[in-house]
CHARMM-style PDB file with segment names, atoms N, HN, CA, C and O in Angstrom:
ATOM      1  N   UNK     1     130.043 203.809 -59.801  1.00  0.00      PROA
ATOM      2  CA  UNK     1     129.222 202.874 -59.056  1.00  0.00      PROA
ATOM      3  C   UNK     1     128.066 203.643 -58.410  1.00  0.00      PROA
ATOM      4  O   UNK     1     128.381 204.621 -57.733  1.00  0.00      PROA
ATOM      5  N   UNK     2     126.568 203.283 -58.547  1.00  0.00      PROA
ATOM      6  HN  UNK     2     126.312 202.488 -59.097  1.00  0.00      PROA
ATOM      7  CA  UNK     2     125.703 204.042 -57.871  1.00  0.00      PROA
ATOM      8  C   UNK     2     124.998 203.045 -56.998  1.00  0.00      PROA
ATOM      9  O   UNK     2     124.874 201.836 -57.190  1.00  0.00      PROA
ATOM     10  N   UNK     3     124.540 203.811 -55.962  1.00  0.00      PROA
ATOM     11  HN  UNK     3     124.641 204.793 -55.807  1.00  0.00      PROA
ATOM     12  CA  UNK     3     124.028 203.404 -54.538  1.00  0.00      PROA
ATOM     13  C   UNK     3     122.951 202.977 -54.902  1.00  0.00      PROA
ATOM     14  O   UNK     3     122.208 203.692 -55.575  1.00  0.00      PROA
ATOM     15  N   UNK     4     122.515 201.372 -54.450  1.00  0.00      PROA
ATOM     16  HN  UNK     4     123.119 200.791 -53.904  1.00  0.00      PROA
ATOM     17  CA  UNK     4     120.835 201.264 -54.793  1.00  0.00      PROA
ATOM     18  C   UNK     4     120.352 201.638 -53.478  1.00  0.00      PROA
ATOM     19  O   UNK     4     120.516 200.890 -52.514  1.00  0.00      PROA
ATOM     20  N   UNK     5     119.687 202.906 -53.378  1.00  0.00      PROA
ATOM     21  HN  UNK     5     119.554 203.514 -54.161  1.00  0.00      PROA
ATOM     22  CA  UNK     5     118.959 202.870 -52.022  1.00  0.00      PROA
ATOM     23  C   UNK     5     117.750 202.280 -52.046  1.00  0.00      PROA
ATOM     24  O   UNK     5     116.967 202.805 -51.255  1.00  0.00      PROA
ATOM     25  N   UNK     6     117.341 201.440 -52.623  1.00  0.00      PROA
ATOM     26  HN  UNK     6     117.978 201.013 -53.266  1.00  0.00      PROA
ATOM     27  CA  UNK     6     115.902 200.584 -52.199  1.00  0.00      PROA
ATOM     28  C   UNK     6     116.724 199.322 -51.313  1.00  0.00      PROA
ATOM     29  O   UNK     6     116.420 198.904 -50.196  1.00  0.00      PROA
ATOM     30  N   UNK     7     117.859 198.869 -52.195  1.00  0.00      PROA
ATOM     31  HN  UNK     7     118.106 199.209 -53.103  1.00  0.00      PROA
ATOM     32  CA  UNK     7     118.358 197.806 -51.032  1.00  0.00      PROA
ATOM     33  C   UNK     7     118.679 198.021 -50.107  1.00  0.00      PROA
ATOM     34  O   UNK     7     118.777 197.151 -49.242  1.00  0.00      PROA
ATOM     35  N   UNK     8     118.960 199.213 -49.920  1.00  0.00      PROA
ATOM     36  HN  UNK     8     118.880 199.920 -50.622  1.00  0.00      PROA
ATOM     37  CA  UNK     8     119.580 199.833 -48.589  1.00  0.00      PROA
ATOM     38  C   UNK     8     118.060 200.232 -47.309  1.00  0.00      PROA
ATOM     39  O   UNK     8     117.945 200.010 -46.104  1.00  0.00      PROA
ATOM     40  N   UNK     9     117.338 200.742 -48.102  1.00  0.00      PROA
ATOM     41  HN  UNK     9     117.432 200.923 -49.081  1.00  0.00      PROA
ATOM     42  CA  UNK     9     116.447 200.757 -47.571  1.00  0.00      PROA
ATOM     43  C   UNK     9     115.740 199.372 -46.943  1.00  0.00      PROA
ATOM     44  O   UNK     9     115.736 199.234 -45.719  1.00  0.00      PROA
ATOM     45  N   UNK    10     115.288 198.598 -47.596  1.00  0.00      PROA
ATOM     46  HN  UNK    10     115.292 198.709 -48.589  1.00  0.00      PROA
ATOM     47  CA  UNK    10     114.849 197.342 -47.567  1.00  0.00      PROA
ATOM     48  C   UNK    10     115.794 196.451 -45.953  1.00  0.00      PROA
ATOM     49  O   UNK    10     115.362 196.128 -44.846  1.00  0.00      PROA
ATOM     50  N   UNK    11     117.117 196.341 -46.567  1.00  0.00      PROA
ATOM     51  HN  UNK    11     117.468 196.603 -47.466  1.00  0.00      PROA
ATOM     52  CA  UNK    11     118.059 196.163 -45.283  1.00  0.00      PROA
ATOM     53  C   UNK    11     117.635 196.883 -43.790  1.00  0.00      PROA
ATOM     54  O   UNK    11     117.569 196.525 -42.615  1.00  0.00      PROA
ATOM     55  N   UNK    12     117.436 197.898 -44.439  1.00  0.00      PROA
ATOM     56  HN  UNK    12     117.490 198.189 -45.394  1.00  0.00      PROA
ATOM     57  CA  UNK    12     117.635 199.121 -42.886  1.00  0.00      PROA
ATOM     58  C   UNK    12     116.007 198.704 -42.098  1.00  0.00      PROA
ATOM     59  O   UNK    12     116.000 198.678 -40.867  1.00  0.00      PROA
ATOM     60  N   UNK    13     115.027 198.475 -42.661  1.00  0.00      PROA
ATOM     61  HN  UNK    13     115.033 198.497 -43.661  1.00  0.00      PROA
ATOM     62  CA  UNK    13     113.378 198.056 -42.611  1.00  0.00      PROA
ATOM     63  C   UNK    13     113.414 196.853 -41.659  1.00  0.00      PROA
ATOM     64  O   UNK    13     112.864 196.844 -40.558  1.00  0.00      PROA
ATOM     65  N   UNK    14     114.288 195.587 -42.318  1.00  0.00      PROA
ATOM     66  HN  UNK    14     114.736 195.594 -43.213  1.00  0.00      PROA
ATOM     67  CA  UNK    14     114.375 194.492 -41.603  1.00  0.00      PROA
ATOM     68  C   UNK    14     115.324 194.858 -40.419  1.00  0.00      PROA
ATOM     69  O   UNK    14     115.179 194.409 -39.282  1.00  0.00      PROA
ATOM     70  N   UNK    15     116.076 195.515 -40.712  1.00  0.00      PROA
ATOM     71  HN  UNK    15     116.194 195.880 -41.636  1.00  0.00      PROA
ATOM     72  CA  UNK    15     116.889 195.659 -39.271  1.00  0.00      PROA
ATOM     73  C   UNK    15     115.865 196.329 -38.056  1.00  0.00      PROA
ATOM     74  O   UNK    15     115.788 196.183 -36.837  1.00  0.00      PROA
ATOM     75  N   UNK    16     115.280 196.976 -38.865  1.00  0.00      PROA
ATOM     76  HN  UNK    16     115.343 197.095 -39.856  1.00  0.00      PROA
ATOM     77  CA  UNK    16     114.557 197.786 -37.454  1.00  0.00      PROA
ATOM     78  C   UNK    16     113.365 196.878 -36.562  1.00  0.00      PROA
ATOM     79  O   UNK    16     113.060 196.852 -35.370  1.00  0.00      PROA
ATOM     80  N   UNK    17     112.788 196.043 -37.978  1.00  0.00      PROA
ATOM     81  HN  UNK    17     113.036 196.064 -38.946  1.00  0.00      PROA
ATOM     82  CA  UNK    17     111.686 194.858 -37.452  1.00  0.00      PROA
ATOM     83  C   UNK    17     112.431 193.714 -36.525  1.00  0.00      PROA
ATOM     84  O   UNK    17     111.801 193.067 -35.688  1.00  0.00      PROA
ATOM     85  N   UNK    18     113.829 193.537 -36.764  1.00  0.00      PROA
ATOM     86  HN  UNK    18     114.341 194.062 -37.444  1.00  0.00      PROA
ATOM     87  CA  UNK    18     114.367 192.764 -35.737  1.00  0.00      PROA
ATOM     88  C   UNK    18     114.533 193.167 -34.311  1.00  0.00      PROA
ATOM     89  O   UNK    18     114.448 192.652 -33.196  1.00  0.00      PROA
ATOM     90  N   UNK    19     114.876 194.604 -34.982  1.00  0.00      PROA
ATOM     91  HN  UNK    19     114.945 195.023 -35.888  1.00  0.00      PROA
ATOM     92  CA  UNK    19     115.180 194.852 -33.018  1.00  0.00      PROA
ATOM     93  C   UNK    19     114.210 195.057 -32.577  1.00  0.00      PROA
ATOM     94  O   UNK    19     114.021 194.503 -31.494  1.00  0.00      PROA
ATOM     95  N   UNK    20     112.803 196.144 -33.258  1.00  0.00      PROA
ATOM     96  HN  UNK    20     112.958 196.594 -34.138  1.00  0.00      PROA
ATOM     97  CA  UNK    20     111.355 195.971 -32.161  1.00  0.00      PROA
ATOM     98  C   UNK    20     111.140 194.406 -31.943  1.00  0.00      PROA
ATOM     99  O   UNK    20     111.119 194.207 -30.728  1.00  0.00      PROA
ATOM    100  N   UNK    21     111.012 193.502 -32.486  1.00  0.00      PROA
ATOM    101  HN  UNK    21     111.029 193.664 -33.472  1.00  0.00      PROA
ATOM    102  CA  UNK    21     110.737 192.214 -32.019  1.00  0.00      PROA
ATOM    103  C   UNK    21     111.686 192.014 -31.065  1.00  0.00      PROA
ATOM    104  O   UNK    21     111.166 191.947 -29.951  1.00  0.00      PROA
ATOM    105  N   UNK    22     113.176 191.861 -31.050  1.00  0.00      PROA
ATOM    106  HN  UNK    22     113.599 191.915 -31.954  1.00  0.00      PROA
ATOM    107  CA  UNK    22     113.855 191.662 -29.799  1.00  0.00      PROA
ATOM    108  C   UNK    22     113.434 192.104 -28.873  1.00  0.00      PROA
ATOM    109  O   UNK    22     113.176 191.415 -27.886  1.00  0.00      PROA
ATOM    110  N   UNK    23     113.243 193.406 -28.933  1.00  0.00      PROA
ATOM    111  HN  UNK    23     113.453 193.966 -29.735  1.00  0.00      PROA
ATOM    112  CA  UNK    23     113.069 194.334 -27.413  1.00  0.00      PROA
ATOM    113  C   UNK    23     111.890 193.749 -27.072  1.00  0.00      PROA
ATOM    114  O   UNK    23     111.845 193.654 -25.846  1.00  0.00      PROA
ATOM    115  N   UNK    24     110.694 193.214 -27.712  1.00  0.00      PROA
ATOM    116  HN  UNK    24     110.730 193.291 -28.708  1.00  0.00      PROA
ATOM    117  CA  UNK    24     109.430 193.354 -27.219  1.00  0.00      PROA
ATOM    118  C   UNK    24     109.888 192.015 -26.589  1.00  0.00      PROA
ATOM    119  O   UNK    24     110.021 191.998 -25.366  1.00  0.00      PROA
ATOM    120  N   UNK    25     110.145 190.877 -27.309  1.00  0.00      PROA
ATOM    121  HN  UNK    25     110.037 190.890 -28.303  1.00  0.00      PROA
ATOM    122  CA  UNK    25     110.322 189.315 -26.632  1.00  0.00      PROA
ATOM    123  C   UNK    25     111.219 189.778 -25.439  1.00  0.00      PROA
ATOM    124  O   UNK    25     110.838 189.281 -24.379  1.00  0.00      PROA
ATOM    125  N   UNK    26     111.985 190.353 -25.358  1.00  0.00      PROA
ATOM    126  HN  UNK    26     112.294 190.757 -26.219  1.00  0.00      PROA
ATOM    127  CA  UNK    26     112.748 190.435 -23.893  1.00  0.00      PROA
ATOM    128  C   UNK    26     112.056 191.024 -22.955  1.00  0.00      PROA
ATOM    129  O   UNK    26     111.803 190.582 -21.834  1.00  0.00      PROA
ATOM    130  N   UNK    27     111.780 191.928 -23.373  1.00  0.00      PROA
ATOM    131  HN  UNK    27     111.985 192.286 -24.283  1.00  0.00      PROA
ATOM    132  CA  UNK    27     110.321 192.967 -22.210  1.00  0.00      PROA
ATOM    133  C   UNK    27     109.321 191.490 -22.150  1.00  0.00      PROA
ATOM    134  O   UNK    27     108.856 191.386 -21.015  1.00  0.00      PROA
ATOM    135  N   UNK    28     109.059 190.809 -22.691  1.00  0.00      PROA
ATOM    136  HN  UNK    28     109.437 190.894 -23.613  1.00  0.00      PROA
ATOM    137  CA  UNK    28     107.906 189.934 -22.417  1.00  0.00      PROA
ATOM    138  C   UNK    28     108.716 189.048 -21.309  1.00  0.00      PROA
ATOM    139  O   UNK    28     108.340 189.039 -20.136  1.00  0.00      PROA
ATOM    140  N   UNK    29     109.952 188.240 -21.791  1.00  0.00      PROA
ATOM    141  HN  UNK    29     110.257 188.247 -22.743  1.00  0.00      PROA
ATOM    142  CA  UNK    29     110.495 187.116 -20.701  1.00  0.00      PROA
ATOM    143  C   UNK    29     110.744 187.796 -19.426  1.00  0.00      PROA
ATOM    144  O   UNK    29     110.559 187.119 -18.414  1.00  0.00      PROA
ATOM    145  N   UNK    30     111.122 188.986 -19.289  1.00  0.00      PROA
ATOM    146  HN  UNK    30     111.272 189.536 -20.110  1.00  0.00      PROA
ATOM    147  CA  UNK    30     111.746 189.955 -18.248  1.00  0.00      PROA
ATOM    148  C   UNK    30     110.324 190.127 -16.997  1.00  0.00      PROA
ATOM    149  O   UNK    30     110.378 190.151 -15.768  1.00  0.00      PROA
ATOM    150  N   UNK    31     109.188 190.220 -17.891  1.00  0.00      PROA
ATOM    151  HN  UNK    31     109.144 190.201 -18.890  1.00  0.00      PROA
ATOM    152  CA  UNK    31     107.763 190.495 -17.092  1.00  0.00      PROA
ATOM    153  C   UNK    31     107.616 188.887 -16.683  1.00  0.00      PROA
ATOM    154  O   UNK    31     107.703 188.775 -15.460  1.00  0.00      PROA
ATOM    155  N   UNK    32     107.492 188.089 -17.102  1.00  0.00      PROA
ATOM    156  HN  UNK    32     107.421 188.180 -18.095  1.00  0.00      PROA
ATOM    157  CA  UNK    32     107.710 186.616 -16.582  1.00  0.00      PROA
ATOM    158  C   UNK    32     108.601 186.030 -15.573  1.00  0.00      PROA
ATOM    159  O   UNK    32     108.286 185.176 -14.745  1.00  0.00      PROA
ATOM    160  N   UNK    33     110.236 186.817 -15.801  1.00  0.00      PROA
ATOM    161  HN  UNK    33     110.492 187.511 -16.474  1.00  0.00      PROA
ATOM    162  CA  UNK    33     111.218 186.179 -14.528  1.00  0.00      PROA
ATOM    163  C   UNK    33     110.881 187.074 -13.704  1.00  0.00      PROA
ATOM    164  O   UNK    33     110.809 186.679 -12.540  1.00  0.00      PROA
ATOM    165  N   UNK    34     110.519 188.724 -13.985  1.00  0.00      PROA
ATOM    166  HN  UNK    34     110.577 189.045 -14.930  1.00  0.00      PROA
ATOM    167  CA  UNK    34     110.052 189.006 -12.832  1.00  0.00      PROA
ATOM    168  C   UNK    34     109.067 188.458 -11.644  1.00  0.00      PROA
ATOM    169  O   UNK    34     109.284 188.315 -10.441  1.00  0.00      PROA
ATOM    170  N   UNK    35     107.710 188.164 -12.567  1.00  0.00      PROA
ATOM    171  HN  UNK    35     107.534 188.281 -13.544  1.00  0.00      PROA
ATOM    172  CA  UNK    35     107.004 187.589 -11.807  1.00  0.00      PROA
ATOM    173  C   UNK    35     106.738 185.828 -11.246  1.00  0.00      PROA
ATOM    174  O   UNK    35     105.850 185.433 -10.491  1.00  0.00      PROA
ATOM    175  N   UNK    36     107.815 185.024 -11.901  1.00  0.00      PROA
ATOM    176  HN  UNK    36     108.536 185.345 -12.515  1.00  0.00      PROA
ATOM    177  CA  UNK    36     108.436 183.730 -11.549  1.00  0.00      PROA
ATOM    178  C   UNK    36     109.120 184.149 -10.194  1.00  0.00      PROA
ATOM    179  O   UNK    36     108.639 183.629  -9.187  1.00  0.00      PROA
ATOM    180  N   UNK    37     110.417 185.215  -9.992  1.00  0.00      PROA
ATOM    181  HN  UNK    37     110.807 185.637 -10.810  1.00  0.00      PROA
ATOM    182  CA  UNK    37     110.905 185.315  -8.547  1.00  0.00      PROA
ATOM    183  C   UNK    37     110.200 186.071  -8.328  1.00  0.00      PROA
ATOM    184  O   UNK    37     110.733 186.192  -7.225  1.00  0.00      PROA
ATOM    185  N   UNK    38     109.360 186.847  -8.293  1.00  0.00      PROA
ATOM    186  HN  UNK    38     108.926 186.749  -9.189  1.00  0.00      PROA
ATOM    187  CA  UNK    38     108.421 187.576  -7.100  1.00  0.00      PROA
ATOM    188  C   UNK    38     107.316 186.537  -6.233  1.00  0.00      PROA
ATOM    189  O   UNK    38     106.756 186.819  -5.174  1.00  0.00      PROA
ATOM    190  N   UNK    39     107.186 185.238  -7.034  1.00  0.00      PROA
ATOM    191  HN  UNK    39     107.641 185.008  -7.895  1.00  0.00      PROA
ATOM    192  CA  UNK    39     106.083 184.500  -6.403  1.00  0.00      PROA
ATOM    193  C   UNK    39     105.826 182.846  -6.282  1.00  0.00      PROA
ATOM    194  O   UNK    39     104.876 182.066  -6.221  1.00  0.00      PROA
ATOM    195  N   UNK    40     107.751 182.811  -6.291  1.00  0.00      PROA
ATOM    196  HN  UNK    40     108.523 183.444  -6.341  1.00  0.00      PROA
ATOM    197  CA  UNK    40     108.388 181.371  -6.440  1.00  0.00      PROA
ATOM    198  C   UNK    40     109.423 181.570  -4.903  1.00  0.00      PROA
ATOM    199  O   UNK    40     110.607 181.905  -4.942  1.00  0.00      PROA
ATOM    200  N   UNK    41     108.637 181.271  -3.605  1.00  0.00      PROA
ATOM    201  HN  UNK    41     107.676 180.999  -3.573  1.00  0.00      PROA
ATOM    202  CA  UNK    41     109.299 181.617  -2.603  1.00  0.00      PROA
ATOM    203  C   UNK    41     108.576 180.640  -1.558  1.00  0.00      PROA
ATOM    204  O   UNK    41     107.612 180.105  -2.106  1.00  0.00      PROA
ATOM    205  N   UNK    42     108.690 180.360  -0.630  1.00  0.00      PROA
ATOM    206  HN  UNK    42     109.473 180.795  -0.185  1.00  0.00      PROA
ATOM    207  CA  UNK    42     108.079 180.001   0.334  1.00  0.00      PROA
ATOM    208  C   UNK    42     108.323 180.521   1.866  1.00  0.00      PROA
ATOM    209  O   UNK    42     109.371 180.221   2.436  1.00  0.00      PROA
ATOM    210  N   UNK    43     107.236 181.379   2.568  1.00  0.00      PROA
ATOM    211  HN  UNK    43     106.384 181.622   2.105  1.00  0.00      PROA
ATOM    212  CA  UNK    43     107.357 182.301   3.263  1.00  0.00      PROA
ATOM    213  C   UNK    43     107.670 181.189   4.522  1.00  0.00      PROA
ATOM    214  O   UNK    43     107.347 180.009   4.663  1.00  0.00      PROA
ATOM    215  N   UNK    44     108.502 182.188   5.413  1.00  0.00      PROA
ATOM    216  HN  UNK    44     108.765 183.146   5.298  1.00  0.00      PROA
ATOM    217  CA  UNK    44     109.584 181.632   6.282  1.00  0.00      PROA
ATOM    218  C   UNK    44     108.905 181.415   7.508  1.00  0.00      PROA
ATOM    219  O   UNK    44     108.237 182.405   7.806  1.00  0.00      PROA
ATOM    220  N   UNK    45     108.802 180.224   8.566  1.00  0.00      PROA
ATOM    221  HN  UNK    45     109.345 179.420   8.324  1.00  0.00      PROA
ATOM    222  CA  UNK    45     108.051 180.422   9.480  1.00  0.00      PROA
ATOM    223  C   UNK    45     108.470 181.486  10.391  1.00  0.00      PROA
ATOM    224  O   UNK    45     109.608 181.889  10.148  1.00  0.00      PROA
ATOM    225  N   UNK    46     107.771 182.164  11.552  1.00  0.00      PROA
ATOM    226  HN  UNK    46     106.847 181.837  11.750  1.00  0.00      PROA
ATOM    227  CA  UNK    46     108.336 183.013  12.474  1.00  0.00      PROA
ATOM    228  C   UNK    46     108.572 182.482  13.570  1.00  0.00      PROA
ATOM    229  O   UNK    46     107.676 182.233  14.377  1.00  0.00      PROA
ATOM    230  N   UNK    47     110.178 182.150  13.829  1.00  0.00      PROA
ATOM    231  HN  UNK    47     110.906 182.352  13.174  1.00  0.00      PROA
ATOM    232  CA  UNK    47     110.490 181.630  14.957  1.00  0.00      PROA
ATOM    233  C   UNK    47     110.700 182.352  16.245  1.00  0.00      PROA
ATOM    234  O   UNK    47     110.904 181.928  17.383  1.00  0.00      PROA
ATOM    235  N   UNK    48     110.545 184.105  15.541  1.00  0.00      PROA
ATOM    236  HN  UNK    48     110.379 184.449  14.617  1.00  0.00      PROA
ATOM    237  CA  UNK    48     110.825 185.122  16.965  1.00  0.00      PROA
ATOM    238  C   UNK    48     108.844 185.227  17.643  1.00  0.00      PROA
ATOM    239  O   UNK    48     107.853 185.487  16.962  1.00  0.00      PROA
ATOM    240  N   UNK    49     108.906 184.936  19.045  1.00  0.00      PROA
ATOM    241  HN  UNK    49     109.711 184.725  19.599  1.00  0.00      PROA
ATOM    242  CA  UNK    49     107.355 185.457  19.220  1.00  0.00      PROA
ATOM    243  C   UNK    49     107.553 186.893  19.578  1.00  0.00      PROA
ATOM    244  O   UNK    49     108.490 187.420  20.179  1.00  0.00      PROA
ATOM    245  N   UNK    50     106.272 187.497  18.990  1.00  0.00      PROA
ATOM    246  HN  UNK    50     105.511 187.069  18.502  1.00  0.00      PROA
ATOM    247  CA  UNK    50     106.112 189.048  18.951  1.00  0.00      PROA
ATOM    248  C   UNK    50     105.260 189.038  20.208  1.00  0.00      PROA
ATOM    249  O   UNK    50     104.315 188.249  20.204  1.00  0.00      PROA
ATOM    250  N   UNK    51     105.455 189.823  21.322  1.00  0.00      PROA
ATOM    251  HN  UNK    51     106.223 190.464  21.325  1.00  0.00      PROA
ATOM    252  CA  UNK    51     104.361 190.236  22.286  1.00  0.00      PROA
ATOM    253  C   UNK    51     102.822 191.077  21.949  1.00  0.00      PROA
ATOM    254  O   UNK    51     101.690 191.071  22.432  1.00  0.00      PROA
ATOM    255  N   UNK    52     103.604 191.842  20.722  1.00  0.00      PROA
ATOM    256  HN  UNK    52     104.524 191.847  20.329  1.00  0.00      PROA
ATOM    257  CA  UNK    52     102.317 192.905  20.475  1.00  0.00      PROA
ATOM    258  C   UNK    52     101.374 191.744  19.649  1.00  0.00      PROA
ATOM    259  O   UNK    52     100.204 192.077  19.459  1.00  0.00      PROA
ATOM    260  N   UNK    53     101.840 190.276  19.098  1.00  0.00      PROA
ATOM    261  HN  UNK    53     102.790 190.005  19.253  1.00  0.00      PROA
ATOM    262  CA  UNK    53     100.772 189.611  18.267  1.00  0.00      PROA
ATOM    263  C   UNK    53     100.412 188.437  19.032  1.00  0.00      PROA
ATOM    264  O   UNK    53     101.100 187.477  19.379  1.00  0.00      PROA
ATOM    265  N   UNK    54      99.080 188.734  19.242  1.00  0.00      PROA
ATOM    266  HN  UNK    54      98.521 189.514  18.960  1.00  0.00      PROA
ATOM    267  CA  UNK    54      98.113 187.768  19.854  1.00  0.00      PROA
ATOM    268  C   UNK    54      98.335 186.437  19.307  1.00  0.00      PROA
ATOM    269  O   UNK    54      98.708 185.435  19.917  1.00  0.00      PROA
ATOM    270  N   UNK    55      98.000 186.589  17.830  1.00  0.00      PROA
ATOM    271  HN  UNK    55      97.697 187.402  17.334  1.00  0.00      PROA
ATOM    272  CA  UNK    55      98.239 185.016  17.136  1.00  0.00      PROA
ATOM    273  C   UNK    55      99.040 184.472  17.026  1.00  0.00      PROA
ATOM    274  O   UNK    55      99.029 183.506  16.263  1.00  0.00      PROA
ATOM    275  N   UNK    56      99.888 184.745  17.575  1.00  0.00      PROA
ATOM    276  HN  UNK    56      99.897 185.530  18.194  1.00  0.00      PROA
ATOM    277  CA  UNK    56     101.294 184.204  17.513  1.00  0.00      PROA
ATOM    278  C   UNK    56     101.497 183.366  18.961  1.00  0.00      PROA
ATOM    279  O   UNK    56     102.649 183.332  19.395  1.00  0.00      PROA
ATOM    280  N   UNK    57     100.586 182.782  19.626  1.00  0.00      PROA
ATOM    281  HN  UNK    57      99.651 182.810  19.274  1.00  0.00      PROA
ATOM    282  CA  UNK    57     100.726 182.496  21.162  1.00  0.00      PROA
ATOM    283  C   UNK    57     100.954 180.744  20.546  1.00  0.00      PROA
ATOM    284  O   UNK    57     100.561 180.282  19.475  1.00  0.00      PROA
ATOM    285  N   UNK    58     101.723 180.043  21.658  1.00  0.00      PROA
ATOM    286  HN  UNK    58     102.042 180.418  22.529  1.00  0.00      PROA
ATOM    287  CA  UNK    58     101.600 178.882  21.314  1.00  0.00      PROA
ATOM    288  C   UNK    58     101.754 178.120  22.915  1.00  0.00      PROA
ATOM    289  OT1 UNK    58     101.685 176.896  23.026  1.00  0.00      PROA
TER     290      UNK     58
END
C-alpha cells in the first residue's frame, strides 16, 4: 500500500486554513465583547460628597 502524499498534503493545507480563519474570527469577536463591556455601562451617580470637589456642592 503506498502513501498518497498529495492527499495528505491537500488535507493538512485545509486544516491549517481552518484554524487561521478560526483564530482570526475569534480574535475579531473577542476585540468586539471586549469593547461591548468596556463601554456598555452606565456610570454610577456619586452619592459620597468629596470636600476637596467644588462641583460636587449641592
Amino acid at each position: 500500500m503506498e502513501i498518497n502524499w498529495i492527499v495528505i498534503g491537500i488535507v493538512a493545507a485545509i486544516v491549517i486554513v481552518v484554524i487561521v480563519f478560526t483564530i482570526r474570527k475569534n480574535q475579531k469577536e473577542k476585540k468586539k465583547l471586549t469593547d461591548l463591556l468596556n463601554n456598555d455601562f452606565k456610570k454610577a451617580e456619586k452619592k459620597r460628597v468629596d470636600a476637596e470637589d467644588s462641583a460636587n456642592e449641592h
